[in-house]
Structure formats: C-alpha cells, structure tokens
CHARMM internal coordinates of N, CA and C (Angstrom, degrees):
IC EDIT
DIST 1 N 1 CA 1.4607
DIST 1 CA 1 C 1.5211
ANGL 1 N 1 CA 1 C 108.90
DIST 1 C 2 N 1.6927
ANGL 1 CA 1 C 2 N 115.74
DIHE 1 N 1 CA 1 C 2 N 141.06
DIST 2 N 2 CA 1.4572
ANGL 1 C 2 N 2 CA 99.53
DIHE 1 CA 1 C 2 N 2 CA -174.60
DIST 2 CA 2 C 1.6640
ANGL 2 N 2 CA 2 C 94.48
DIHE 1 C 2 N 2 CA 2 C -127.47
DIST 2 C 3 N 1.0044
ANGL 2 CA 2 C 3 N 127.77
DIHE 2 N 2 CA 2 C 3 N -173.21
DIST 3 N 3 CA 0.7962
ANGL 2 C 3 N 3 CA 134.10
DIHE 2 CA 2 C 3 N 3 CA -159.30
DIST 3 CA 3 C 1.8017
ANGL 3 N 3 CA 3 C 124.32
DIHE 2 C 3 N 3 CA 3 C -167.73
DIST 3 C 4 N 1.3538
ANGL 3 CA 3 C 4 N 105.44
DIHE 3 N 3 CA 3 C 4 N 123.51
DIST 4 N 4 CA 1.5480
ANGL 3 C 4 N 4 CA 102.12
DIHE 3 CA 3 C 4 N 4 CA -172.91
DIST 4 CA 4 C 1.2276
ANGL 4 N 4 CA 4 C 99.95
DIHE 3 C 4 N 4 CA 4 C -94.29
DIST 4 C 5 N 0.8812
ANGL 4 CA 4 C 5 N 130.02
DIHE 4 N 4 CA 4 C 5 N 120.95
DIST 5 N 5 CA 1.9833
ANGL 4 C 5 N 5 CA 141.24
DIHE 4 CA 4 C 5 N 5 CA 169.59
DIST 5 CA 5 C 1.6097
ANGL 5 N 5 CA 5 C 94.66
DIHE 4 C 5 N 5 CA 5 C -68.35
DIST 5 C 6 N 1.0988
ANGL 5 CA 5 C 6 N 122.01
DIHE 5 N 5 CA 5 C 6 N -62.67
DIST 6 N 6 CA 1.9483
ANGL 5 C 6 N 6 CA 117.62
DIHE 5 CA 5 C 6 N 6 CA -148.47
DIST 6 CA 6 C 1.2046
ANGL 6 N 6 CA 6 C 101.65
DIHE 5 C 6 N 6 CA 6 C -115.55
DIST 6 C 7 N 1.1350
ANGL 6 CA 6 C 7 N 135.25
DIHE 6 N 6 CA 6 C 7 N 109.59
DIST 7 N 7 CA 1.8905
ANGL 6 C 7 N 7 CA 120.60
DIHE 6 CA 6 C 7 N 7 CA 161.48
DIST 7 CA 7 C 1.3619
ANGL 7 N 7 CA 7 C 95.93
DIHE 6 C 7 N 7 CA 7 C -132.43
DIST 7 C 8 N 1.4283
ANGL 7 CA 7 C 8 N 118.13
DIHE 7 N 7 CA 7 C 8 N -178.46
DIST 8 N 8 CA 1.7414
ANGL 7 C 8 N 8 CA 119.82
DIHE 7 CA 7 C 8 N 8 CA 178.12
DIST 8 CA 8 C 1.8545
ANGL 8 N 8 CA 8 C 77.81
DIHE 7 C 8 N 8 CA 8 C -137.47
DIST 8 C 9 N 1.2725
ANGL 8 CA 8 C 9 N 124.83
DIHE 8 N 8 CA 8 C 9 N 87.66
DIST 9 N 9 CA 1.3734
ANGL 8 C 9 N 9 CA 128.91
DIHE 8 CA 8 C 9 N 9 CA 162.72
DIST 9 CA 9 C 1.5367
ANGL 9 N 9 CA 9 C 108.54
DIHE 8 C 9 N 9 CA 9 C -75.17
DIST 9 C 10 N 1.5300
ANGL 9 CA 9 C 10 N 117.17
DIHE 9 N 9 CA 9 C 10 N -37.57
DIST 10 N 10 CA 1.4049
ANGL 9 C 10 N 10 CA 118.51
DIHE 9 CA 9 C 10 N 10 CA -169.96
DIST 10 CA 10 C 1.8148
ANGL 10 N 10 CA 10 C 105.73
DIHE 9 C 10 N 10 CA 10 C -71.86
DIST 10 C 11 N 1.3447
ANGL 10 CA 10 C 11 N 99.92
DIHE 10 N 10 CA 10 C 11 N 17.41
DIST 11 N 11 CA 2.1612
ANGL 10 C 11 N 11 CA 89.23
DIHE 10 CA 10 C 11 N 11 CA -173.60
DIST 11 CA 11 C 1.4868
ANGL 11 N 11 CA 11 C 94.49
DIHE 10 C 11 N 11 CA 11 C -94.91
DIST 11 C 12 N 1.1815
ANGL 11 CA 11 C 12 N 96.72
DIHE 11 N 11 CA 11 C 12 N 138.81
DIST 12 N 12 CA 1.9656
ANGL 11 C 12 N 12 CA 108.98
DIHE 11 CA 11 C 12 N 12 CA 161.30
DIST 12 CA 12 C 1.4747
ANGL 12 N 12 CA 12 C 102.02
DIHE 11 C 12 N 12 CA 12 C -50.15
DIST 12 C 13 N 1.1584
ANGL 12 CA 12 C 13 N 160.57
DIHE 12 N 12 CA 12 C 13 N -14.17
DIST 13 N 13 CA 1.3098
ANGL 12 C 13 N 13 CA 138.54
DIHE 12 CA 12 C 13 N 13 CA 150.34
DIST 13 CA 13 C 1.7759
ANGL 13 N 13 CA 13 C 137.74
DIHE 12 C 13 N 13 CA 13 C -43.04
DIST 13 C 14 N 1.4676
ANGL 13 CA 13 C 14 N 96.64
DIHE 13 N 13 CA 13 C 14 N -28.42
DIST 14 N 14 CA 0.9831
ANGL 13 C 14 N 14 CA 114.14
DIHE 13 CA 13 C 14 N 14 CA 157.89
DIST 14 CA 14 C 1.6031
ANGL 14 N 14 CA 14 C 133.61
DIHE 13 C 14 N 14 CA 14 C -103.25
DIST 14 C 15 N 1.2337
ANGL 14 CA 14 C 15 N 107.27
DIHE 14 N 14 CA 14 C 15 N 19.83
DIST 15 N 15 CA 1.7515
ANGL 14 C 15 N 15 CA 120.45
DIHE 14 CA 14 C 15 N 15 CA 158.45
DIST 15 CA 15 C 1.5131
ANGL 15 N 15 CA 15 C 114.38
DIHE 14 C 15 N 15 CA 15 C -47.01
DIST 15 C 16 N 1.3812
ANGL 15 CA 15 C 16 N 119.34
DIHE 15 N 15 CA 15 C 16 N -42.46
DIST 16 N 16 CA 1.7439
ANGL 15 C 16 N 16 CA 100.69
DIHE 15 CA 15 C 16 N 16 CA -155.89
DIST 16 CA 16 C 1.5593
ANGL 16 N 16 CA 16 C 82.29
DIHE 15 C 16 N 16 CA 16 C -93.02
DIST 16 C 17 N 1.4395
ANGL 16 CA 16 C 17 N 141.98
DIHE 16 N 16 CA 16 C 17 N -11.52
DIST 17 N 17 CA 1.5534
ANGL 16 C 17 N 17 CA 110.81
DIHE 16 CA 16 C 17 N 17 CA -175.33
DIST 17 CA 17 C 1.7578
ANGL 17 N 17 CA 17 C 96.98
DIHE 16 C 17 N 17 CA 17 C -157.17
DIST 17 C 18 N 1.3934
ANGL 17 CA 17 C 18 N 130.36
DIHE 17 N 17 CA 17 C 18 N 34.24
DIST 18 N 18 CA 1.5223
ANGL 17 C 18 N 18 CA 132.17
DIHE 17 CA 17 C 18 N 18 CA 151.91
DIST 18 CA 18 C 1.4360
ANGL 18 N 18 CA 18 C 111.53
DIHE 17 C 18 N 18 CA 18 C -18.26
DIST 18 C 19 N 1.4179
ANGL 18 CA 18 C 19 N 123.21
DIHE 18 N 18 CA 18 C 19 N -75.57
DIST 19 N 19 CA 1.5352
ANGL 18 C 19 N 19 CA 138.45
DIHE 18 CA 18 C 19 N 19 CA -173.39
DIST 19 CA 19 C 1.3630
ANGL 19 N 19 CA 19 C 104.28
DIHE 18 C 19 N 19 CA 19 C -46.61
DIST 19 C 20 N 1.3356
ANGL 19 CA 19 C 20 N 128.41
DIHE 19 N 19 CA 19 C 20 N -57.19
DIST 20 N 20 CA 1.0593
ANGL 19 C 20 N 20 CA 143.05
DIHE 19 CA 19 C 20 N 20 CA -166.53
DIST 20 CA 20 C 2.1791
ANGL 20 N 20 CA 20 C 105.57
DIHE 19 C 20 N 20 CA 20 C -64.32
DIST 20 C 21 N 1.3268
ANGL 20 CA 20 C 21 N 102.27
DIHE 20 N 20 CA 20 C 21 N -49.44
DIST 21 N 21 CA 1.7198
ANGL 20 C 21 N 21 CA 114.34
DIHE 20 CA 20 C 21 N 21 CA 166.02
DIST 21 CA 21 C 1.4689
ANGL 21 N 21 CA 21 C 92.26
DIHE 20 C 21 N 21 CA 21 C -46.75
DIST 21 C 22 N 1.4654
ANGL 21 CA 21 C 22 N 120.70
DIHE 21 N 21 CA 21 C 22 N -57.67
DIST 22 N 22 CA 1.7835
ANGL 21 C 22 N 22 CA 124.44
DIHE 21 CA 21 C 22 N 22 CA -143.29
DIST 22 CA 22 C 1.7786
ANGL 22 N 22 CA 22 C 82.81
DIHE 21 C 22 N 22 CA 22 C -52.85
DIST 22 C 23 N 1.5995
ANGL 22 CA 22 C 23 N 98.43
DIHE 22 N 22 CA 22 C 23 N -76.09
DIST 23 N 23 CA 1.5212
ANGL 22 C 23 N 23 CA 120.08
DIHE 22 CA 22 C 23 N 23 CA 171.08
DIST 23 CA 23 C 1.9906
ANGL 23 N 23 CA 23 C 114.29
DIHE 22 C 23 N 23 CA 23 C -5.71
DIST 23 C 24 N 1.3289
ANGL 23 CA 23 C 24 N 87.57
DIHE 23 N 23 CA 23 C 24 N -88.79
DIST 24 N 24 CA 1.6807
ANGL 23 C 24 N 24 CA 88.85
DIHE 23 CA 23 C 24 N 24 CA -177.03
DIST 24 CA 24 C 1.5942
ANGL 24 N 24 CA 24 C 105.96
DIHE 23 C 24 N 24 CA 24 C -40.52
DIST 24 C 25 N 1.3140
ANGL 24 CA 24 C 25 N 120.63
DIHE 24 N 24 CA 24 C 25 N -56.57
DIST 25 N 25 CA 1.7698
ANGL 24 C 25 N 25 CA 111.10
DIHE 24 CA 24 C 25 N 25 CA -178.50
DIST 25 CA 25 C 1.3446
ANGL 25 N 25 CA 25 C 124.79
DIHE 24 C 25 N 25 CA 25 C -31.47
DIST 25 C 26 N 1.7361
ANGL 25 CA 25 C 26 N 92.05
DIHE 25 N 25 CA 25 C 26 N -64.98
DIST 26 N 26 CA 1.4942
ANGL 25 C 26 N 26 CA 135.32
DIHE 25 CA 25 C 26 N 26 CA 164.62
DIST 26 CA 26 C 2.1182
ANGL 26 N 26 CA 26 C 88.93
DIHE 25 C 26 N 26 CA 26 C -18.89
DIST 26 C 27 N 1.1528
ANGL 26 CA 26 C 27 N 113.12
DIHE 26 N 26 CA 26 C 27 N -85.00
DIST 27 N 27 CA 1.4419
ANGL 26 C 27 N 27 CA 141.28
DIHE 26 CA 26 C 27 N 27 CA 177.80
DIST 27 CA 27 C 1.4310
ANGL 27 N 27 CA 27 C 121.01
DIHE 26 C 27 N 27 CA 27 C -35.94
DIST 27 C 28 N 1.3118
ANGL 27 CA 27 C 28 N 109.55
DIHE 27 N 27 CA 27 C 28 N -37.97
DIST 28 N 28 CA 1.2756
ANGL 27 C 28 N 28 CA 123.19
DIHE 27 CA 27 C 28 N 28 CA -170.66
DIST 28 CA 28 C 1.5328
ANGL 28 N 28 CA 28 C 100.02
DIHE 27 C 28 N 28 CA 28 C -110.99
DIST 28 C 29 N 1.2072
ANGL 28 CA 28 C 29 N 135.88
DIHE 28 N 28 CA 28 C 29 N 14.21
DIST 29 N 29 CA 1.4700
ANGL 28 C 29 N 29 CA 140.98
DIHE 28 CA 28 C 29 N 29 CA 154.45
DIST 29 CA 29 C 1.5409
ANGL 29 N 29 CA 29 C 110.60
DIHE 28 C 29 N 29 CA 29 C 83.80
DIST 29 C 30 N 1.8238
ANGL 29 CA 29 C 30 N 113.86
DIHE 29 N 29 CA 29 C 30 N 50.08
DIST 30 N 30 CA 0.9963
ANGL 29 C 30 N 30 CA 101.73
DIHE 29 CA 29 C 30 N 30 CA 176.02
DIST 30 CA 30 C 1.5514
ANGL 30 N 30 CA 30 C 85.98
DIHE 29 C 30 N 30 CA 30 C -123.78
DIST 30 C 31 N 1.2032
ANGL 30 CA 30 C 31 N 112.01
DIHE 30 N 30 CA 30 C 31 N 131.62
DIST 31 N 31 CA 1.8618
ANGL 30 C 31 N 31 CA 127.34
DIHE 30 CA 30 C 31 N 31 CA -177.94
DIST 31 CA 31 C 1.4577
ANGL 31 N 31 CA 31 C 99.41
DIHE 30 C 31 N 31 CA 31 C -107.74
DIST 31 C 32 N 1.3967
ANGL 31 CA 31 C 32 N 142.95
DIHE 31 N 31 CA 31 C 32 N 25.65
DIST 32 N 32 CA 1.3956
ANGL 31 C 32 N 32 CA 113.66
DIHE 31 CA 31 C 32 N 32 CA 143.47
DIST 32 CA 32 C 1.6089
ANGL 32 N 32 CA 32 C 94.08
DIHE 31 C 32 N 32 CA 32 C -175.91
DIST 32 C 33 N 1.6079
ANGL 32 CA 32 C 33 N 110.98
DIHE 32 N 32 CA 32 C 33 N 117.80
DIST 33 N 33 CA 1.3495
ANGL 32 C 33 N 33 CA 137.72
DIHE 32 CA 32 C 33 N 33 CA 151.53
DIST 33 CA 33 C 1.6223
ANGL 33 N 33 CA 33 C 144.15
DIHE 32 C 33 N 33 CA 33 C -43.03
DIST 33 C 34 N 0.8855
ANGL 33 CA 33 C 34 N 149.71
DIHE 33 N 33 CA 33 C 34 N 61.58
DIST 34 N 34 CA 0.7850
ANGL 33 C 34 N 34 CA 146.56
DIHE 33 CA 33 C 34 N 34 CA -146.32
DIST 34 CA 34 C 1.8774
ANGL 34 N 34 CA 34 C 109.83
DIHE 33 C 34 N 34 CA 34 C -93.15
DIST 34 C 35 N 1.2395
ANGL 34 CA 34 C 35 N 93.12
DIHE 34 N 34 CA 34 C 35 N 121.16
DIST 35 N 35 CA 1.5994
ANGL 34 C 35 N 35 CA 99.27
DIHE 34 CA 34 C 35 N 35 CA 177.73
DIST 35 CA 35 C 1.1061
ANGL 35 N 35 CA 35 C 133.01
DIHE 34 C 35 N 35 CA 35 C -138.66
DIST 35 C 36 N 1.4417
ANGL 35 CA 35 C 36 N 100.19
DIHE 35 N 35 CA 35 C 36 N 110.99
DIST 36 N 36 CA 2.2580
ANGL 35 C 36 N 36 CA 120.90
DIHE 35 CA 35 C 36 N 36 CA 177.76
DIST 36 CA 36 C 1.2802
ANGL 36 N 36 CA 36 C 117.41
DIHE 35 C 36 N 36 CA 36 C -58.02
DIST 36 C 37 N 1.5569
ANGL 36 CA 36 C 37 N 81.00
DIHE 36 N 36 CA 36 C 37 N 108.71
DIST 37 N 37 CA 1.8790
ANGL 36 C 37 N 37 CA 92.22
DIHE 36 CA 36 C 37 N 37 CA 166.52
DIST 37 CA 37 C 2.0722
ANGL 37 N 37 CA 37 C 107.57
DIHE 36 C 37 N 37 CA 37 C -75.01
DIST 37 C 38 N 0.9582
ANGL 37 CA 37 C 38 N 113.35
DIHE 37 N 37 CA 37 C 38 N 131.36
DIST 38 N 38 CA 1.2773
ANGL 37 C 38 N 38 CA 122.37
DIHE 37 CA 37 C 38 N 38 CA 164.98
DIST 38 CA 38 C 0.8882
ANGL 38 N 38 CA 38 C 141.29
DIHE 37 C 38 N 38 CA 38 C -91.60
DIST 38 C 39 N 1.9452
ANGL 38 CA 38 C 39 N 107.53
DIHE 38 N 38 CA 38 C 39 N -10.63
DIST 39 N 39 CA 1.7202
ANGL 38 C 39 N 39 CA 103.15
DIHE 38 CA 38 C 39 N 39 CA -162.24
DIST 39 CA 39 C 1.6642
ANGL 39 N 39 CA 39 C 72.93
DIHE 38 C 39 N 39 CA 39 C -155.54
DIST 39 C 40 N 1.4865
ANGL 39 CA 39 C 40 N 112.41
DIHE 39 N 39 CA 39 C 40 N -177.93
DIST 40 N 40 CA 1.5617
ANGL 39 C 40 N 40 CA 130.09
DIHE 39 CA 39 C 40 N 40 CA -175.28
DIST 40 CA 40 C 2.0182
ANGL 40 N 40 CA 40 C 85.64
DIHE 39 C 40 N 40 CA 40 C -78.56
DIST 40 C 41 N 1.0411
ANGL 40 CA 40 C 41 N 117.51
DIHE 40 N 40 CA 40 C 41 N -29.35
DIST 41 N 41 CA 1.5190
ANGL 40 C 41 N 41 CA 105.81
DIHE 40 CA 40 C 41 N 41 CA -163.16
DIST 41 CA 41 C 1.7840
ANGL 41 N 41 CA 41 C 103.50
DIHE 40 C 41 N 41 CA 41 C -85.99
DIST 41 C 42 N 1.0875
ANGL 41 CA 41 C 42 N 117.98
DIHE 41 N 41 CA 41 C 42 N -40.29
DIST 42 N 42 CA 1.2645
ANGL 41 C 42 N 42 CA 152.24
DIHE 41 CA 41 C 42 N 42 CA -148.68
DIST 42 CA 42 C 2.0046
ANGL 42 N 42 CA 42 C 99.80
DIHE 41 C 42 N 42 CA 42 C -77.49
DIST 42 C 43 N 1.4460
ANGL 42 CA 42 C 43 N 94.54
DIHE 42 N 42 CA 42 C 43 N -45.90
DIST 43 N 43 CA 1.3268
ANGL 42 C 43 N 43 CA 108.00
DIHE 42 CA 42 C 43 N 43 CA -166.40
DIST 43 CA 43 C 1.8953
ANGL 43 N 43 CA 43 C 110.41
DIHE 42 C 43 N 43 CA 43 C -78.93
DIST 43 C 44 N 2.0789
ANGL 43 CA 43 C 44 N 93.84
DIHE 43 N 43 CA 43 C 44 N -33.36
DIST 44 N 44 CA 1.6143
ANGL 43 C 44 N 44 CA 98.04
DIHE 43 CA 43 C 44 N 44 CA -175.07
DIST 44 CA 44 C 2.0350
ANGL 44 N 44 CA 44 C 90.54
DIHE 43 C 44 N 44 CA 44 C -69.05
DIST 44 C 45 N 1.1957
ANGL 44 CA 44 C 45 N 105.71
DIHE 44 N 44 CA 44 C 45 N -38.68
DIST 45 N 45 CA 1.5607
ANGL 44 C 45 N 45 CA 103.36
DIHE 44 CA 44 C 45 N 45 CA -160.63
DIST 45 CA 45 C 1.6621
ANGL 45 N 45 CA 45 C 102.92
DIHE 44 C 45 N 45 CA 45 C -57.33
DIST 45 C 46 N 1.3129
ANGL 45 CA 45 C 46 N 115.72
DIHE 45 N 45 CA 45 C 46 N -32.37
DIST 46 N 46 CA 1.8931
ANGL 45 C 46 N 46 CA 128.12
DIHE 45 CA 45 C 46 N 46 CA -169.29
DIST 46 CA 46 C 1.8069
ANGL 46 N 46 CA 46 C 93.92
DIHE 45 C 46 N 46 CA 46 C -74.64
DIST 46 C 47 N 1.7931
ANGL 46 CA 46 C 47 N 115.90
DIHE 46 N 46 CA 46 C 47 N -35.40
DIST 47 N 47 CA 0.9801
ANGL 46 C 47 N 47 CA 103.17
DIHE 46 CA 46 C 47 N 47 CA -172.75
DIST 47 CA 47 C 2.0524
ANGL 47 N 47 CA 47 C 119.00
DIHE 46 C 47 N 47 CA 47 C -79.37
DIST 47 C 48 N 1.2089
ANGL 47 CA 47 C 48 N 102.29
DIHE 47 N 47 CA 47 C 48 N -18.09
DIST 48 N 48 CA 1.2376
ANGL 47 C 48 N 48 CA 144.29
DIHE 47 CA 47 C 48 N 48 CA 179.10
DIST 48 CA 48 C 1.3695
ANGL 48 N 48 CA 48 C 104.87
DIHE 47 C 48 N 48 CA 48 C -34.30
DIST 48 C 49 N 1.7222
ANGL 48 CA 48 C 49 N 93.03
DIHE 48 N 48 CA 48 C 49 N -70.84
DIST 49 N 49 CA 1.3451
ANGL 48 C 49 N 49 CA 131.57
DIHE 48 CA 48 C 49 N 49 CA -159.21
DIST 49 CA 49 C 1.9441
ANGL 49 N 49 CA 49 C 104.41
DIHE 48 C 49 N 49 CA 49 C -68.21
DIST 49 C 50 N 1.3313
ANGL 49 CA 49 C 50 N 83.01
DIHE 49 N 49 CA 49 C 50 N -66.73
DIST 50 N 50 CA 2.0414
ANGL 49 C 50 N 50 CA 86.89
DIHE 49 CA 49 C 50 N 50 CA 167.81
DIST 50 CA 50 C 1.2869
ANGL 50 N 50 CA 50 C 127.44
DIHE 49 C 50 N 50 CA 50 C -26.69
DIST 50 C 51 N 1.8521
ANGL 50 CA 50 C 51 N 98.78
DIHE 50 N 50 CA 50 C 51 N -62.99
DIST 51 N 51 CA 1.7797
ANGL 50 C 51 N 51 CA 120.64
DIHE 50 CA 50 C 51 N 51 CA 172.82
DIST 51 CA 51 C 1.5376
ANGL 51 N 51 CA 51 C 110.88
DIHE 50 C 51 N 51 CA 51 C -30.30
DIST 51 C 52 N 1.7051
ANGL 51 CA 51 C 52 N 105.41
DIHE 51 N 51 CA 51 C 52 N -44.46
DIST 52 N 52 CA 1.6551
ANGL 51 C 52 N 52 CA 113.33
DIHE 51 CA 51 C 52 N 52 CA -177.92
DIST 52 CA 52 C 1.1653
ANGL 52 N 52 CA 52 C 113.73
DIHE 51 C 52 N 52 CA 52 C -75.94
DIST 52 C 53 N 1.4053
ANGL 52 CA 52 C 53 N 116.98
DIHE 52 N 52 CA 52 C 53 N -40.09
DIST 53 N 53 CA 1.6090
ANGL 52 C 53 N 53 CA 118.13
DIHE 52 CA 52 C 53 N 53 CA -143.21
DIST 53 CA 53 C 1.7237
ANGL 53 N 53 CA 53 C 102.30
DIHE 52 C 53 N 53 CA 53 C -129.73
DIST 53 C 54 N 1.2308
ANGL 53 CA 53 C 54 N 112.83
DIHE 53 N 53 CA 53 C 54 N 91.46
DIST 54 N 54 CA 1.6489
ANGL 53 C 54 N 54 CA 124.28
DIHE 53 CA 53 C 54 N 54 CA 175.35
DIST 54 CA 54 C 1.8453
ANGL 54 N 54 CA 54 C 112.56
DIHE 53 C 54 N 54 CA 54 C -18.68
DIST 54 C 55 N 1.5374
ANGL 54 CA 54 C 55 N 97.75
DIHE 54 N 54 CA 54 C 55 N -53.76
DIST 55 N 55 CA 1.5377
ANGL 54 C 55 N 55 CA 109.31
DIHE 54 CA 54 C 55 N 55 CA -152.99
DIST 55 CA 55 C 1.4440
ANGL 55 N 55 CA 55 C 90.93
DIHE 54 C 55 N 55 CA 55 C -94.64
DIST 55 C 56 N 1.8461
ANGL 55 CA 55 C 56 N 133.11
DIHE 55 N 55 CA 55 C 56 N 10.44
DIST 56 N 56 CA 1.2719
ANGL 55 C 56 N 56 CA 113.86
DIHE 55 CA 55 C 56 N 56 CA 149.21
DIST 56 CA 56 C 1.8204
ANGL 56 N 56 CA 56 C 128.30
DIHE 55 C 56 N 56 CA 56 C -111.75
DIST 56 C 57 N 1.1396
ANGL 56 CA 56 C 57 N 129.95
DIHE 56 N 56 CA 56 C 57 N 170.17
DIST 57 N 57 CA 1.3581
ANGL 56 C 57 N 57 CA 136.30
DIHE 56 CA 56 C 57 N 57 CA -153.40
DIST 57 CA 57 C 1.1257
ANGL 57 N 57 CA 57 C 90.31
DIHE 56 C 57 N 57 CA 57 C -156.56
DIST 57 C 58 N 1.7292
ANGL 57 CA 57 C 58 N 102.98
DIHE 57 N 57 CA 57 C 58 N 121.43
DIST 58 N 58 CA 1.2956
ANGL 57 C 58 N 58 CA 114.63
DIHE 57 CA 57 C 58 N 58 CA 155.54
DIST 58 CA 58 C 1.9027
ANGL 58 N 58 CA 58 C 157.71
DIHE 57 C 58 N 58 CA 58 C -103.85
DIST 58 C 59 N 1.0038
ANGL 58 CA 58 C 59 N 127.92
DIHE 58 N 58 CA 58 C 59 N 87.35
DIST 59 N 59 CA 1.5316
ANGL 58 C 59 N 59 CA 118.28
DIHE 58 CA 58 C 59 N 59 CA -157.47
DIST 59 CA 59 C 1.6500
ANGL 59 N 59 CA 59 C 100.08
DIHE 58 C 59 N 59 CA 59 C -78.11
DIST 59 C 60 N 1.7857
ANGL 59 CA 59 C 60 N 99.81
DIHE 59 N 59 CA 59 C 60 N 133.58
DIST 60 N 60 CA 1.7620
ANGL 59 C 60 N 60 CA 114.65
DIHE 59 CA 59 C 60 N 60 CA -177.91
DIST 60 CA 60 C 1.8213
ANGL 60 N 60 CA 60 C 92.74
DIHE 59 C 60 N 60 CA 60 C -98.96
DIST 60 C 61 N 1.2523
ANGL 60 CA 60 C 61 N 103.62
DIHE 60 N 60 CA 60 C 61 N 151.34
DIST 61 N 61 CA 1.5644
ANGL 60 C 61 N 61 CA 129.66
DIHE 60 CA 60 C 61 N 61 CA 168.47
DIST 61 CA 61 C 1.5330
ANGL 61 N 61 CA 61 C 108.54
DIHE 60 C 61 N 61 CA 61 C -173.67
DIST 61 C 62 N 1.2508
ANGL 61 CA 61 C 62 N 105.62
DIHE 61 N 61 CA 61 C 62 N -167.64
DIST 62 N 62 CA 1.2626
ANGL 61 C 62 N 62 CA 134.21
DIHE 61 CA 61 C 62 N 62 CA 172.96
DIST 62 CA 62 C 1.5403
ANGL 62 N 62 CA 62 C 120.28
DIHE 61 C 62 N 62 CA 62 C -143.66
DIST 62 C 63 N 1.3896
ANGL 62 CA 62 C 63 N 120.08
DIHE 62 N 62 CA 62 C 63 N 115.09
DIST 63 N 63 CA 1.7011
ANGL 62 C 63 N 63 CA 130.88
DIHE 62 CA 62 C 63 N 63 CA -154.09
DIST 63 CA 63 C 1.1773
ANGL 63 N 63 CA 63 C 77.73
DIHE 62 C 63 N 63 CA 63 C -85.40
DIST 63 C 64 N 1.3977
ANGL 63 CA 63 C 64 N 109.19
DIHE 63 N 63 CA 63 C 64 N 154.83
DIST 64 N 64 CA 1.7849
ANGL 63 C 64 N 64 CA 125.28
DIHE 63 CA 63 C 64 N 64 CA -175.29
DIST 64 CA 64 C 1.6052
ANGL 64 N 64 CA 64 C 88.42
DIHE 63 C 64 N 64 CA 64 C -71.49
DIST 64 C 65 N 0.9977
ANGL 64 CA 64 C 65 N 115.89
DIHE 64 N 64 CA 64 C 65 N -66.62
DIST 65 N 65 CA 2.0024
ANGL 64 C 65 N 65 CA 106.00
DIHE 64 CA 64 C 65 N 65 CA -168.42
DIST 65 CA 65 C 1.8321
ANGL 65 N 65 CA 65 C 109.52
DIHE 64 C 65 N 65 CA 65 C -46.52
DIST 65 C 66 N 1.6290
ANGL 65 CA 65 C 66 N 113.94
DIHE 65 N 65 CA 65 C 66 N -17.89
DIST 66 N 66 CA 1.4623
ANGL 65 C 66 N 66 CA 94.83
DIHE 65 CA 65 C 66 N 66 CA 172.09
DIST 66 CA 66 C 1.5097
ANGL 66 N 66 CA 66 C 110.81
DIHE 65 C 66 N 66 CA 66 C -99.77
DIST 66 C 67 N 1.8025
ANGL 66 CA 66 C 67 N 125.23
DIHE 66 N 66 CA 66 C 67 N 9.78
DIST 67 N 67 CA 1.5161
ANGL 66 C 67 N 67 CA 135.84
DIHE 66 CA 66 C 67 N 67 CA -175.00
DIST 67 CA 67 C 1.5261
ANGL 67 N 67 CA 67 C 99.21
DIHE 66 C 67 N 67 CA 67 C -46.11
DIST 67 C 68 N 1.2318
ANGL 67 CA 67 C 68 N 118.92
DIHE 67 N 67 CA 67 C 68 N -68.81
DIST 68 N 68 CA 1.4712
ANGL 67 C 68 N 68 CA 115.85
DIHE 67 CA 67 C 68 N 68 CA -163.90
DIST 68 CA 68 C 1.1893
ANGL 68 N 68 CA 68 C 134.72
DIHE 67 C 68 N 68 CA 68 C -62.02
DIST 68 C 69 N 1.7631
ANGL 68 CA 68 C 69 N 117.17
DIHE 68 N 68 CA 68 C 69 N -4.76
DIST 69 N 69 CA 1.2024
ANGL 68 C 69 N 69 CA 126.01
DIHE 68 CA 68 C 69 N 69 CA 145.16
DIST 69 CA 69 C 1.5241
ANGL 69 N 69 CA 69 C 139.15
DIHE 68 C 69 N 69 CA 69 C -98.85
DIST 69 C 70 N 1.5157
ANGL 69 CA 69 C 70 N 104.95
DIHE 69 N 69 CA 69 C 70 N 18.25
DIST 70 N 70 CA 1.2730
ANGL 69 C 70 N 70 CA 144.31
DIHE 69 CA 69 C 70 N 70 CA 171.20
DIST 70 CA 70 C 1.9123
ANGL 70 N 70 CA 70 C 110.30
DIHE 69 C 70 N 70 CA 70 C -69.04
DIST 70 C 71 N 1.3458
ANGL 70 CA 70 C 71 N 111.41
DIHE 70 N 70 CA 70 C 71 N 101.96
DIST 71 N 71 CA 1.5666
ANGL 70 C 71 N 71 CA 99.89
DIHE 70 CA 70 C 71 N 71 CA 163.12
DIST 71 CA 71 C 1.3522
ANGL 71 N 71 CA 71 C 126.40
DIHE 70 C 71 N 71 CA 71 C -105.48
DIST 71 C 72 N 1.4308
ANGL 71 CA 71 C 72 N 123.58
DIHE 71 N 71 CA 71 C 72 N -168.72
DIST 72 N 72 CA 1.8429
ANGL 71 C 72 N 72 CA 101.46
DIHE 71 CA 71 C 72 N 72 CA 177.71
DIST 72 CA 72 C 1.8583
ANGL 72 N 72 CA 72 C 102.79
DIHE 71 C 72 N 72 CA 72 C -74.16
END
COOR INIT
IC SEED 1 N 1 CA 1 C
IC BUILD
C-alpha cells in the first residue's frame, strides 16, 4: 500500500482533470491520498473532496502565510 502524505488536490489548478490525478494514483498503486487544507476555504474544499473520493483523506489547518486572513 502506498501512500501520498502531502498533495494540495483542493487547488483550482487541478479543476480541468483532479479525477483523472485521483485515477492515475488510483492506477499506479497508491490507495490513500492525503490532502492539506491550508486556509478555512481550502480545508472545506480537501474535506469536500474525501466525501467523494474513498482513496482521499483530508487534514484542515491554516498555513501561517494564510493566518492573517484567518478569523475565529
């Protein structure tokens, strides 16, 4: 079993083909994703993503460079 510790799946960079990333992993024998939320927005979208996709996992925070737009 392999395993991705760090990805940023929740970034709009990966809009036109996410599923398709999940896929190739999926393919290439990695059974569980792991994806950092960085920001309050960042983290619902990582949690988002999991809800859909079995073989991803999401951890929520806030990266010190996104703190200052951080409220309670």
């Amino acid at each position: 079993m392999w395993t991705d510790t760090h990805l940023h799946l929740d970034d709009a960079a990966f809009d036109p083909d996410r599923d398709a990333v999940v896929a190739r992993a999926r393919d290439a024998g990695v059974d569980a994703l792991i994806c950092a939320g960085t920001s309050v927005d960042g983290s619902r979208r990582a949690i988002a993503l999991a809800e859909r996709c079995p073989e991803v996992w999401a951890t929520v925070g806030i990266h010190p460079q996104e703190a200052a737009a951080a409220n309670e």
